[in-house]
C-alpha positions in Angstrom: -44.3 36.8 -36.3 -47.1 35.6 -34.1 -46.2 36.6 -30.0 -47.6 33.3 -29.5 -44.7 31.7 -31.5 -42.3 33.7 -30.6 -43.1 33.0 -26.8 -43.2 29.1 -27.4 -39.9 29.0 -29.5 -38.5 31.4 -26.3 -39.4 28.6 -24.0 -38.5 25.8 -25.8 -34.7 27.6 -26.1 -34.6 27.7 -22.4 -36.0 24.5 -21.3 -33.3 22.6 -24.0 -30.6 24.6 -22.3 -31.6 23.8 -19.2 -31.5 20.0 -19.9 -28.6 19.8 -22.4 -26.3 19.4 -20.1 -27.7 16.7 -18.4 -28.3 15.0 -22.0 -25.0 15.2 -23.3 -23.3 14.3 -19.5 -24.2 10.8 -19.5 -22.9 7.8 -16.9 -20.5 6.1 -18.2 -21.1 3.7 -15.5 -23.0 2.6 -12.2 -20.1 3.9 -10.0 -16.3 5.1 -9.9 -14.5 4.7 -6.4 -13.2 2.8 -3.9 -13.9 0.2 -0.8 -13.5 0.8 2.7 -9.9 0.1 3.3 -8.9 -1.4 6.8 -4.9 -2.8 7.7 -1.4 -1.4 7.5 0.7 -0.3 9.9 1.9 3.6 10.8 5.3 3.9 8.6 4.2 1.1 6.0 2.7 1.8 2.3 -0.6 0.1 1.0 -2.2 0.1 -2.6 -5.6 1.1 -2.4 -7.9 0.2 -5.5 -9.7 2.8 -7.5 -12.9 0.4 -9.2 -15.2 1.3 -12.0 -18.3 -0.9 -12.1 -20.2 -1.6 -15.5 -18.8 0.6 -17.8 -21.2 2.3 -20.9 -21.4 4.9 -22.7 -18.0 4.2 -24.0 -15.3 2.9 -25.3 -13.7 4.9 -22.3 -10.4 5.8 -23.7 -9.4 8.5 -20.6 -9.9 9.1 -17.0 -9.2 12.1 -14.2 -10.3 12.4 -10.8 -9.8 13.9 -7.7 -9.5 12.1 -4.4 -9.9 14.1 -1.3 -8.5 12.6 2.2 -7.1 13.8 5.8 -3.5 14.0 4.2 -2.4 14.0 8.2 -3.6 10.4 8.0 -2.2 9.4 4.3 -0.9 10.2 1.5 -0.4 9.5 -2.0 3.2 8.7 -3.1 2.2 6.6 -6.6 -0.4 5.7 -8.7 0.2 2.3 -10.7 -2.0 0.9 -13.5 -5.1 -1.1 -12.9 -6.2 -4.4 -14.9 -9.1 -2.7 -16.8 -5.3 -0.1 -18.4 -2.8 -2.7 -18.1 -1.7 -1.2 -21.8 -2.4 2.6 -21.0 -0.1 4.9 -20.4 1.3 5.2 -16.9 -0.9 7.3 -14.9 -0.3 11.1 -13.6 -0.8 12.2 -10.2 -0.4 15.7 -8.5 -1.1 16.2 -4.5 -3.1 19.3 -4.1 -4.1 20.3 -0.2 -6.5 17.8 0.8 -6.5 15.0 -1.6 -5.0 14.3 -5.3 -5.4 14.3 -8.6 -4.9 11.8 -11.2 -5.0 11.4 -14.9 -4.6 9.0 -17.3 -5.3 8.1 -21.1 -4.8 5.1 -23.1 -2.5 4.1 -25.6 -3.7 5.0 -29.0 -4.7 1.6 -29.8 -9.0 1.6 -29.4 -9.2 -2.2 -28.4 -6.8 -1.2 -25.2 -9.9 1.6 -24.2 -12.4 0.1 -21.5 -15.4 -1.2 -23.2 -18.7 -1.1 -22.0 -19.9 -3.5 -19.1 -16.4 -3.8 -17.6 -16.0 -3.9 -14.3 -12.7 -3.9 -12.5 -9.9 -1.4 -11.4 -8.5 1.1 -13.3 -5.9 3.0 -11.0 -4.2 1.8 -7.8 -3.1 4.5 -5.3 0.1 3.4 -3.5 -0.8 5.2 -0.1 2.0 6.1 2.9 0.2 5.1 6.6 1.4 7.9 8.6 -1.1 8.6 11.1 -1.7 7.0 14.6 -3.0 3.5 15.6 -6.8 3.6 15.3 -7.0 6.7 13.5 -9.7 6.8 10.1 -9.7 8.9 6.7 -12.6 10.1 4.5 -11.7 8.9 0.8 -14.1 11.3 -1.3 -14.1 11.0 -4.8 -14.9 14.5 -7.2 -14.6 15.9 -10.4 -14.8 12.9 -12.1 -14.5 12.4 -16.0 -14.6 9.8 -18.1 -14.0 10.2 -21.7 -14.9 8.0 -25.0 -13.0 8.4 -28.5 -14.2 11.7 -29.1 -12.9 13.2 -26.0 -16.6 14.5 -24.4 -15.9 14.1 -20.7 -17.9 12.2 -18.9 -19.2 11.3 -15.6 -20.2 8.3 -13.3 -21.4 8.4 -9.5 -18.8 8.4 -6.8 -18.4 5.6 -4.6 -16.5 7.0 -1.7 -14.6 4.9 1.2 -12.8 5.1 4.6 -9.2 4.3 5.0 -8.5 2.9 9.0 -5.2 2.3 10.3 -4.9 -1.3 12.4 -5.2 -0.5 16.3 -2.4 -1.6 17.9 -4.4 -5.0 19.3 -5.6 -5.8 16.1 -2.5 -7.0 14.6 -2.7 -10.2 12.8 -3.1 -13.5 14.3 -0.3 -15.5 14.6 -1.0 -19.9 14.0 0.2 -21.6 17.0 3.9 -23.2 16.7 3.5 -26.8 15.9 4.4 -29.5 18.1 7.1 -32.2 17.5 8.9 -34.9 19.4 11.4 -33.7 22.1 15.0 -33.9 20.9 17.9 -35.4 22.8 19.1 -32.1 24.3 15.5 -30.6 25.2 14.1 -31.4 28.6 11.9 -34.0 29.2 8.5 -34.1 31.0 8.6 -37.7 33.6 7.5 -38.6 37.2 8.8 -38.3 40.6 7.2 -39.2 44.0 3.9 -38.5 42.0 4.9 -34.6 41.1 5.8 -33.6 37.4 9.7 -32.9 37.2 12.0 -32.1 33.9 14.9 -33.5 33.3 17.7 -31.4 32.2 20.6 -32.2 29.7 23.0 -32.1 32.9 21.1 -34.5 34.9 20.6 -37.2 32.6 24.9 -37.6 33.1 26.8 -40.5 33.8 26.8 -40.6 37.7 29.3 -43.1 39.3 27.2 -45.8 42.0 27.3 -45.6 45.6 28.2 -49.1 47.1 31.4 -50.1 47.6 33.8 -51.4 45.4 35.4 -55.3 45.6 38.7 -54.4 46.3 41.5 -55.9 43.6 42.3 -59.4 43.4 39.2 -60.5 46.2 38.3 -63.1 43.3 41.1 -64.9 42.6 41.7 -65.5 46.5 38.4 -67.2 46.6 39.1 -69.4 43.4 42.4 -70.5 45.4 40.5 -71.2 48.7 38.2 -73.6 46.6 40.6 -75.4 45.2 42.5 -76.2 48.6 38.7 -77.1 50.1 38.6 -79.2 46.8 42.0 -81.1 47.5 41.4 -81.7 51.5 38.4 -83.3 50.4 39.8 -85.5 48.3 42.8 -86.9 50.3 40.0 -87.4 53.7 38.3 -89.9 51.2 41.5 -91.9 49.9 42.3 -92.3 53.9 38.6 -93.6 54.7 
């Protein structure tokens, strides 16, 4: 055979196996990841959202990843279905120093697989908050694969995320208590000499007055004085 040939088929060998991989490894969508996460508390739990965006490439019919994070910071304790594998089975998870790993595969049935240009969640991590007040955590996203019905793993780019914990002024806001009529038993705002006073339950009591008062039976002497004024009166004009 021709060295020529032989030379061209030799380079042709190597520059196919240099590409193949990257043939056969196609997206199987735009990105795979979370969001920056910001809330919770130290000692609470939080679900965190793991997103595919514009699936292709597919049907995608199972999923793994790895998610690496300062496990000082959080950790994960569960893995729940996402909307896009609502009817998959439940997913797996395994902590590993560092991060975790997560699996999951769907149910069989190939209308429950994710079909191409979906775009939602397809795992959320139930995350324990236990570092301090303030305190932040990469969320990197590796070894990603994505596989369609005949089971050739896939990949997508990651879309990584940091995890902060609230500060302990950045609580939420509370609304302000609404206002209402005062009751009878809550003080009341009036005026006095011109100053702003409150008037407590206790002083609003019956209090007895001050002047002094007509002794007993002071009325019915005066009725009997009238009538005698009444009677002289009367006999002085007879006389006249």
């Amino acid at each position: 055979m021709d060295k020529r040939i032989c030379l061209s088929l030799l380079m042709a060998s190597a520059i196919f196996g240099l590409f193949a991989p990257l043939a056969f490894a196609l997206p199987t969508a735009n990105n795979f990841g979370v969001s920056d996460v910001s809330g919770g508390n130290q000692g609470t739990y939080i679900l965190v959202p793991v997103n595919i965006t514009n699936a292709q490439n597919g049907p995608i019919v199972s999923l793994k990843f790895d998610i690496l994070y300062d496990n000082s910071v959080i950790n994960v304790v569960g893995a729940q279905k996402g909307d896009l594998t609502s009817l998959w089975d439940s997913p797996i998870f395994n902590n590993l120093p560092g991060g975790t790993r997560v699996a999951m595969v769907y149910d069989g049935k190939d209308e429950h697989a994710i079909q191409n240009c979906s775009t939602g969640s397809v795992v959320q991590l139930k995350f324990s908050i236990i570092g301090e007040p303030g305190e932040t955590s990469r969320m990197d996203f590796t070894g990603i694969q994505l596989s369609d019905t005949d089971y050739k793993p896939r990949t997508a780019l990651a879309k990584n995320g940091t995890f902060s914990i609230l500060s302990e002024l950045s609580g939420p806001t509370h609304a302000p208590a609404p206002t209402h009529s005062p009751s009878a038993t809550e003080p009341t705002a009036v005026e006095n000499d011109g100053e702003e006073g409150v008037i407590t339950p206790s002083d609003t009591e019956y209090k007895a007055p001050t002047s002094t008062p007509t002794p007993p039976g002071f009325n019915a002497i005066s009725a009997i004085a009238g009538l005698i004024a009444v009677s002289y009166l009367s006999l002085w004009r007879r006389k006249a």
